[in-house]
Backbone as CSV, one residue per row, in Angstrom:
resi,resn,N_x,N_y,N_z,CA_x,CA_y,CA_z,C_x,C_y,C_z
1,UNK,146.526,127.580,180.636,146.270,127.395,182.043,145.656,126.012,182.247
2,UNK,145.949,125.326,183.337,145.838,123.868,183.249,144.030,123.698,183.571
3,UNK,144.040,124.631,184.455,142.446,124.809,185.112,141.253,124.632,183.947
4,UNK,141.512,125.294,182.782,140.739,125.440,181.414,140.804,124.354,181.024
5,UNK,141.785,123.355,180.867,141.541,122.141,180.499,140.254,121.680,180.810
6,UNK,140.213,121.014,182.281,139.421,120.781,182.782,138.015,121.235,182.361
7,UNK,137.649,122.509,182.200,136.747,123.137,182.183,135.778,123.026,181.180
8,UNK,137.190,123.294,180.059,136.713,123.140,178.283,136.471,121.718,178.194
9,UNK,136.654,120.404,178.754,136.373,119.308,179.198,134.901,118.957,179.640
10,UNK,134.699,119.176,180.569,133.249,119.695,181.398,132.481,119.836,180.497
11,UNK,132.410,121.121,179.643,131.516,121.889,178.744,131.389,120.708,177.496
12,UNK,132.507,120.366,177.096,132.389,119.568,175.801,131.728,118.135,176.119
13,UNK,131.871,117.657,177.535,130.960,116.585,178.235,129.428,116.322,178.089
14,UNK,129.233,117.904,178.517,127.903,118.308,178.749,127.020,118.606,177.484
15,UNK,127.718,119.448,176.480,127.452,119.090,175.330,127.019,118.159,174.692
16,UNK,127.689,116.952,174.596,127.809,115.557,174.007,127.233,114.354,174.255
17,UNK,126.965,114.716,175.730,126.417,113.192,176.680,125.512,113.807,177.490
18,UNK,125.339,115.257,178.146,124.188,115.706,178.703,124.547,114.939,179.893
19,UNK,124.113,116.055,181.085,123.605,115.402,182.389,122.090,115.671,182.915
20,UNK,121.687,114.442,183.659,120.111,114.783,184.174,120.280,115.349,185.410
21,UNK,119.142,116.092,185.464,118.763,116.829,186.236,119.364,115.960,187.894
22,UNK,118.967,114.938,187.924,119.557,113.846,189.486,121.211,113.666,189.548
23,UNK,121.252,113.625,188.535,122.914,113.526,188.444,123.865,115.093,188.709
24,UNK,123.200,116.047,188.391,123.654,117.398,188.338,123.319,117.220,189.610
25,UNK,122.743,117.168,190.374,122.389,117.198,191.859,123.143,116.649,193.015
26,UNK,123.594,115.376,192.144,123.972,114.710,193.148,125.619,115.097,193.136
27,UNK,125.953,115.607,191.831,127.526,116.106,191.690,127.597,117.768,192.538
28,UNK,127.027,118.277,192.750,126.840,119.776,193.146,126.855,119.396,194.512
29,UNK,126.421,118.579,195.265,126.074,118.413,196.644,127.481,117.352,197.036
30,UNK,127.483,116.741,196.421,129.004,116.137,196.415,130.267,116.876,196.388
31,UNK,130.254,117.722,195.315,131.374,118.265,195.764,131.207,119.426,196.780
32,UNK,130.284,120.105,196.863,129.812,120.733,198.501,129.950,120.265,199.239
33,UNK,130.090,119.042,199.901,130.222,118.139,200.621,131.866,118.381,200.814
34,UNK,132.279,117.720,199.902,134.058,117.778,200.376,134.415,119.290,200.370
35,UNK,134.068,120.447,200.101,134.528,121.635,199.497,134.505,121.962,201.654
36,UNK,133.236,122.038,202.275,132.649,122.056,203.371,133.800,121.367,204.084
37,UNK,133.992,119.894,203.843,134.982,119.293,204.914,136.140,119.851,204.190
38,UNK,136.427,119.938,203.479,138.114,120.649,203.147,138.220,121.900,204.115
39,UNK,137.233,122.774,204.135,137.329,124.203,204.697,137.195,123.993,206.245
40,UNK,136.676,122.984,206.735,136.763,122.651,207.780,138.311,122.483,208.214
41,UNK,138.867,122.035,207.469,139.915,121.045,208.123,141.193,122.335,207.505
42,UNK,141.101,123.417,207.179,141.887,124.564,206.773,142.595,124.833,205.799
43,UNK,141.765,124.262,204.556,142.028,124.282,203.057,141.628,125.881,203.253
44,UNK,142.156,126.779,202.318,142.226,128.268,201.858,141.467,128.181,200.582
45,UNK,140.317,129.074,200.101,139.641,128.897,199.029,139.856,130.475,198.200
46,UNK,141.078,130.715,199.069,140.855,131.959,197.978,141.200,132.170,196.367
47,UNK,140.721,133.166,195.814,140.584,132.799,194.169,140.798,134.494,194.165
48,UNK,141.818,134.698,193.354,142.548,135.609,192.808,143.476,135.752,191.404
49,UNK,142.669,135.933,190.337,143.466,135.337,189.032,144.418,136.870,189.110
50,UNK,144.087,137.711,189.721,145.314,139.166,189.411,146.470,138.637,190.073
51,UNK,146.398,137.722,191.439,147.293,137.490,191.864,147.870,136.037,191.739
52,UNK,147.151,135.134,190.798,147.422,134.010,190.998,147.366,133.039,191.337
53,UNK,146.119,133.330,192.671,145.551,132.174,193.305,144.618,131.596,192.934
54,UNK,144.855,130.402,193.249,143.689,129.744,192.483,142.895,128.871,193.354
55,UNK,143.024,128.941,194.806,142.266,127.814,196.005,143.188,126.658,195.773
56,UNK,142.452,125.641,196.387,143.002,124.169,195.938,143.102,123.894,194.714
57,UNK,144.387,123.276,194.075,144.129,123.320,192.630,142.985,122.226,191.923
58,UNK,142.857,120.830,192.292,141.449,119.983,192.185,140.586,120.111,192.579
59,UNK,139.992,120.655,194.147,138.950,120.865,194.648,138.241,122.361,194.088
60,UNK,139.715,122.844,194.028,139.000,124.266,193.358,137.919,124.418,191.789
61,UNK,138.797,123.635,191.056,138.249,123.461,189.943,137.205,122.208,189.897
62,UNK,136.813,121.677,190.561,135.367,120.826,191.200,134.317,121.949,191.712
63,UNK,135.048,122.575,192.489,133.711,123.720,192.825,133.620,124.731,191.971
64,UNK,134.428,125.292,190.798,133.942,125.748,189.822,133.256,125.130,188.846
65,UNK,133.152,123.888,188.420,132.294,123.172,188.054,131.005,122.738,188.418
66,UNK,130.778,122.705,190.016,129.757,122.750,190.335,128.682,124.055,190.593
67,UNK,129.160,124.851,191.020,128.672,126.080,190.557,128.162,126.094,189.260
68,UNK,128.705,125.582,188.077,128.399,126.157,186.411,127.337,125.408,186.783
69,UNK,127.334,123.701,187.261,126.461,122.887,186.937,124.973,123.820,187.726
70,UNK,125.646,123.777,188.846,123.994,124.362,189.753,123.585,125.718,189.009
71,UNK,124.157,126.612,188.210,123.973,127.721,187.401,123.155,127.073,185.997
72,UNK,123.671,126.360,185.547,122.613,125.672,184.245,121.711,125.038,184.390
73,UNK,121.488,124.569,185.501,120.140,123.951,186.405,119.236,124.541,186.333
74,UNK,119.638,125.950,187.316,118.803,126.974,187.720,118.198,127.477,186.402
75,UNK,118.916,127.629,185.349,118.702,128.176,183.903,117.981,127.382,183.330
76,UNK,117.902,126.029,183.445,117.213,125.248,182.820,115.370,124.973,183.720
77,UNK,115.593,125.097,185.036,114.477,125.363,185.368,113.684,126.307,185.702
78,UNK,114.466,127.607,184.891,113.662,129.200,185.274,112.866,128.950,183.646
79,UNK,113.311,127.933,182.568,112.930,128.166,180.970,111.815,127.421,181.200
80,UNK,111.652,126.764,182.103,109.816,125.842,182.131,108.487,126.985,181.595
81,UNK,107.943,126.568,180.974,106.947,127.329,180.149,106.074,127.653,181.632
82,UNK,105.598,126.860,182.299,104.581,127.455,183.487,105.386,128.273,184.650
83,UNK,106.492,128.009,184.795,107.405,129.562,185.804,106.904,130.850,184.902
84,UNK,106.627,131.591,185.980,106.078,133.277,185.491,107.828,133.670,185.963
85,UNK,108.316,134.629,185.358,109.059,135.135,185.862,109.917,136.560,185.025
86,UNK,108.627,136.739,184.862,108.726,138.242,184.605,109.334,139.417,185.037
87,UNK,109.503,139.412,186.479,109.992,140.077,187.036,111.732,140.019,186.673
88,UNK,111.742,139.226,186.609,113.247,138.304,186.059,113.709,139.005,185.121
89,UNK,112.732,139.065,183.716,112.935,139.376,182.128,112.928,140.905,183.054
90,UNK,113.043,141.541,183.521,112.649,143.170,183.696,113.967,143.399,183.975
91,UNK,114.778,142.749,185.244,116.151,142.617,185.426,117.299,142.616,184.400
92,UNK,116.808,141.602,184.121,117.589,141.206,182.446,117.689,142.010,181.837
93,UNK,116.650,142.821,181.117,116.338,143.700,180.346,117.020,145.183,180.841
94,UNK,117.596,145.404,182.577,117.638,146.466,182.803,120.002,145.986,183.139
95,UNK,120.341,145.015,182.376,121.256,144.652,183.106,122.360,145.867,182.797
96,UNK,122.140,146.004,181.619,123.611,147.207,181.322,123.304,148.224,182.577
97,UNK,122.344,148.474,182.414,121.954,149.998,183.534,122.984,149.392,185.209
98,UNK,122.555,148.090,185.551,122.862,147.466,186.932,124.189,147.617,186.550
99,UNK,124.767,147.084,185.747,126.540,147.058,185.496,126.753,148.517,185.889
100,UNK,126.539,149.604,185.112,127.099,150.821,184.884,126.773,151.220,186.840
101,UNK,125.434,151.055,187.232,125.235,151.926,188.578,126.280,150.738,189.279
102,UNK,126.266,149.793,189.629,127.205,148.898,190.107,128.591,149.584,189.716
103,UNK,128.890,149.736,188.918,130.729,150.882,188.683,130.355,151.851,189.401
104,UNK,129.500,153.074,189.221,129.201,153.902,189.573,129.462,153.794,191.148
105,UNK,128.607,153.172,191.977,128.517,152.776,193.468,130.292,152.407,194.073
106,UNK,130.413,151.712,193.020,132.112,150.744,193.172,132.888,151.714,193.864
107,UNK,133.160,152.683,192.461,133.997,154.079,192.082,133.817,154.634,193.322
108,UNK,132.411,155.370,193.483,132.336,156.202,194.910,132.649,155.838,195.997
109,UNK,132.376,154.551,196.556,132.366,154.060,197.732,134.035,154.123,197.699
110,UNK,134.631,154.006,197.011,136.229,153.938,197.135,136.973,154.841,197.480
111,UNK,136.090,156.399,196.712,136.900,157.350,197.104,136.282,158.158,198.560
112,UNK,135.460,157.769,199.023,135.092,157.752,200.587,135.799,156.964,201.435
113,UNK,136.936,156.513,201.043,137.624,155.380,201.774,137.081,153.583,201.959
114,UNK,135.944,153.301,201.109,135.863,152.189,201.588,135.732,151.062,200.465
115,UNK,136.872,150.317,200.080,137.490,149.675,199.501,136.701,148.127,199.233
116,UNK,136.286,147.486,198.191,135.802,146.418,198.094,136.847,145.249,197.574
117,UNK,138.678,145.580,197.635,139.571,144.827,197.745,139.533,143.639,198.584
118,UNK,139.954,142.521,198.409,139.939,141.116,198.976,141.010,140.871,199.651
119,UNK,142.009,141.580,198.746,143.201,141.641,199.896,144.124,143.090,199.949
């Protein structure tokens, strides 16, 4: 898939050469920036790998990149030794349980008729 290129690209970037914290910032808000005026102007962002879609094929894979970036950010500044965030580790710690009641909830709500399908 051409999209993975890209991606496995990214990762092996980030790896190798590292980005700072200002630079991750300024790429995340950047491509928010065009992602915002694209959707303005009636770019379709939908993302459906069952069906194939993939949004814009460059912009799309810019805002999946920025997402990872603003996701390893966030990760990198929840690991600061003075953040308490305990409450956090409790989550974490309880995630299989959230997966399984999350199916659980999924499952039911479906067979009450109400469908969490996209399309």
């Amino acid at each position: 898939m051409p999209l993975a290129i890209g991606a496995f690209w990214f990762g092996h970037f980030l790896r190798e050469r590292g980005m700072s914290a200002l630079w991750s910032a300024v790429f995340v808000v950047a491509v928010a920036g065009v992602a915002l005026a694209a959707a303005r102007t009636g770019s379709d962002f939908t993302f459906s790998m069952k069906n194939a879609i993939f949004g814009p094929p460059l912009l799309g894979l810019l805002v999946a990149l920025a997402i990872s970036t603003f996701i390893l950010g966030l990760i990198r500044f929840m690991a600061m030794p003075s953040l308490r965030i305990a409450p956090l580790a409790e989550i974490g710690a309880a995630s299989l349980v959230i997966m399984f009641v999350h199916q659980f909830v999924h499952f039911t709500l479906r067979d009450f008729g109400m469908s969490s399908e996209w399309r």
